[in-house]
C-alpha positions as CSV (number, residue, x, y, z in Angstrom):
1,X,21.9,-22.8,-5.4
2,X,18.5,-24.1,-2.8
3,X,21.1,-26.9,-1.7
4,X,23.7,-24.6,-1.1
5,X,22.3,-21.5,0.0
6,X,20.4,-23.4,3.1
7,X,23.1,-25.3,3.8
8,X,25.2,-21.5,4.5
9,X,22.1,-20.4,5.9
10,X,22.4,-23.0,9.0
11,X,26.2,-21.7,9.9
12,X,24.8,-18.9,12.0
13,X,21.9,-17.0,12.7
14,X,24.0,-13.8,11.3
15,X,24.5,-15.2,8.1
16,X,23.4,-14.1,4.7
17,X,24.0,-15.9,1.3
18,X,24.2,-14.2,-1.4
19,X,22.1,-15.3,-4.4
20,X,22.7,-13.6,-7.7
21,X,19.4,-12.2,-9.3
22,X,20.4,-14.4,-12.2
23,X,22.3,-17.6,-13.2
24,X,25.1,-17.7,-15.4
25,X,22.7,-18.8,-18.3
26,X,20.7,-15.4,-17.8
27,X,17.7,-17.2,-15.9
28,X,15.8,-15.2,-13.4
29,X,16.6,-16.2,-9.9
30,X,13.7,-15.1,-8.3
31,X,12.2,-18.9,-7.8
32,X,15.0,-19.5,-5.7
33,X,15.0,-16.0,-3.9
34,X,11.1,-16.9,-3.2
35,X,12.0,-20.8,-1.9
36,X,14.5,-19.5,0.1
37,X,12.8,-16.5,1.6
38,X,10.0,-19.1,2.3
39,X,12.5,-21.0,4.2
40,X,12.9,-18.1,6.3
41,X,17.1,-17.5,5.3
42,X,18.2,-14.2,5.4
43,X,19.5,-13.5,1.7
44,X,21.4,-10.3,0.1
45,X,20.4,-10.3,-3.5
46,X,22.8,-9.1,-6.0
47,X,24.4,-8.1,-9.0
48,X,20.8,-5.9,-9.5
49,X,21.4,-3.3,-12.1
50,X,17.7,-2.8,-12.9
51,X,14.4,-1.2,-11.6
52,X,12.7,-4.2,-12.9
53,X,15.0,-6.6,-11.0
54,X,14.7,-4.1,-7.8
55,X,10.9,-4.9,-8.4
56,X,11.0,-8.5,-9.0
57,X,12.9,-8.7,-5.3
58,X,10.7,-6.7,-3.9
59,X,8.1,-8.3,-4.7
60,X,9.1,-11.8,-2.9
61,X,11.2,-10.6,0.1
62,X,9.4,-11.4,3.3
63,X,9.2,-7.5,5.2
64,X,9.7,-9.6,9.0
65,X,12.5,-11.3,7.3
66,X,16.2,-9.3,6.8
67,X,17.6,-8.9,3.5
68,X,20.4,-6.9,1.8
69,X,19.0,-5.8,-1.9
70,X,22.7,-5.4,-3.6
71,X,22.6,-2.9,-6.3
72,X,25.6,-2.4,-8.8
73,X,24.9,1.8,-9.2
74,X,29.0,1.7,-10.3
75,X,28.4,-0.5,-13.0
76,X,25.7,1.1,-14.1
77,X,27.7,4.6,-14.2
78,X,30.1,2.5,-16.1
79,X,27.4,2.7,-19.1
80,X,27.3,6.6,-18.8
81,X,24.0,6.6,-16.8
82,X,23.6,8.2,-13.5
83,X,23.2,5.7,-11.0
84,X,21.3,8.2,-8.6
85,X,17.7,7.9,-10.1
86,X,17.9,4.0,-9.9
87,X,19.0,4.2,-6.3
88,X,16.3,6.6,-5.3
89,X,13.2,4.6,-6.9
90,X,15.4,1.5,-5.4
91,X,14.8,2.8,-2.3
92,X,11.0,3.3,-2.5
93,X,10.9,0.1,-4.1
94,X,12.0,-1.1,-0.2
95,X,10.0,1.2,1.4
96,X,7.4,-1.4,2.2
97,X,10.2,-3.7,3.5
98,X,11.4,-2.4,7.0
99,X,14.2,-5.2,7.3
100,X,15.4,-4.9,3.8
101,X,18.6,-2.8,3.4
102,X,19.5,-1.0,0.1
103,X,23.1,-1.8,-0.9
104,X,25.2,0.7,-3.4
105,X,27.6,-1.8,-4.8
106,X,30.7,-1.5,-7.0
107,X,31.8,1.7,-6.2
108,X,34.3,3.3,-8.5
109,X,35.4,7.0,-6.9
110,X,35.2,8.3,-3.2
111,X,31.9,10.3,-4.9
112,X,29.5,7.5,-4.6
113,X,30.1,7.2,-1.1
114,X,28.4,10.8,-0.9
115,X,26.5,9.8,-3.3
116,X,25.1,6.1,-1.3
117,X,24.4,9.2,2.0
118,X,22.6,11.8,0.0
119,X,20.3,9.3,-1.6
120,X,19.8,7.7,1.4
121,X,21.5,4.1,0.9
122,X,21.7,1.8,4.1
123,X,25.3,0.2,3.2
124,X,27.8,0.9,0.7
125,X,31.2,-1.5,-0.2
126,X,34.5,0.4,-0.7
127,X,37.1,-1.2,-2.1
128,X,40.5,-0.3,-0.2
129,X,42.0,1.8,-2.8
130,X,38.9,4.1,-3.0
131,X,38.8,4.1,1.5
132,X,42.4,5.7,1.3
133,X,41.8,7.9,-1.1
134,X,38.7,9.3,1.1
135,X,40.9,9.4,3.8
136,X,43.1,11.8,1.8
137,X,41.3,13.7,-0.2
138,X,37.3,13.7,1.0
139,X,36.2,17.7,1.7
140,X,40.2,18.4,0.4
141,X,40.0,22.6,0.1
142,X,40.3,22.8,-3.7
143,X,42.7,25.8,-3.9
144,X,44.7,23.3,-2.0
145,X,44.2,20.9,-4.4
146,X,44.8,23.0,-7.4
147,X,48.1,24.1,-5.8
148,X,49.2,20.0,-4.9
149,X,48.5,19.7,-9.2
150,X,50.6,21.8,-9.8
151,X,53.5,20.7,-7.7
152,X,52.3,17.1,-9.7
153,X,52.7,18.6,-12.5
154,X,55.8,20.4,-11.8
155,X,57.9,17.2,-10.4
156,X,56.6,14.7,-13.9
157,X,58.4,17.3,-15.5
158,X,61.9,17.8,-13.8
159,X,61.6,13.6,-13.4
160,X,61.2,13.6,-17.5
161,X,64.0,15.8,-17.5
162,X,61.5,18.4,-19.4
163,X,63.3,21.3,-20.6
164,X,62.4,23.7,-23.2
């Protein structure tokens, strides 16, 4: 990962890598993150689910240096656990780090978008299914929306040929 990592570093002064917080054996990548922060390369840091992984980062990101801190608050709601709380003490976490920016990765419904602005995120990824269903439905008026599910509902039952 050092090999490659400054080797993308030295495209571009705009570039990032991307270093996972682990390897595929489960090993801590924080040496690495450290080296390479040393080295002065601009990293974003993910596949974080974890306060103590938000920590560890922390903890060796350089605060003159940029960083993205890439945390996977979708996967984590995946589990049935709010993602908000982690995101929040993620961001204090940074506080001290004025060129890091707080990712909310992995998003799963047009509410963590709202969610990433209300707690106060500095980027969130949308995948293009979830952008064009913001685009269609975000701040939708909900009688509206009640009256559309109906009509939903409505039209699944002629097209089944529903009769009773």
């Amino acid at each position: 990962m050092l090999r490659q990592a400054r080797k993308i570093s030295g495209w571009q002064e705009n570039v990032y890598v991307k270093i996972p917080i682990t390897n595929t054996c489960g090993y801590s990548a924080i040496p690495t993150i450290k080296e390479l922060v040393a080295d002065g390369v601009q990293l974003n840091i993910t596949a974080i689910l974890t306060r103590t992984q938000v920590r560890s980062v922390a903890e060796v990101l350089n605060p003159d240096l940029p960083a993205v801190v890439s945390v996977f608050a979708g996967r984590v709601a995946d589990t049935g656990v709010d993602p908000m709380p982690l995101m929040k003490d993620s961001l204090q976490m940074l506080c001290g780090l004025p060129r890091a920016e707080l990712l909310w990765a992995s998003v799963r419904e047009v509410l963590n978008i709202f969610q990433a602005a209300e707690c106060g995120c500095d980027i969130v990824t949308v995948p293009h299914e979830i952008l064009a269903k913001v685009l269609k439905m975000a701040r939708m008026d909900h009688t509206e929306l009640s009256l559309d599910t109906v009509r939903m509902f409505y039209r699944d039952a002629v097209e089944a040929g529903f009769q009773v």
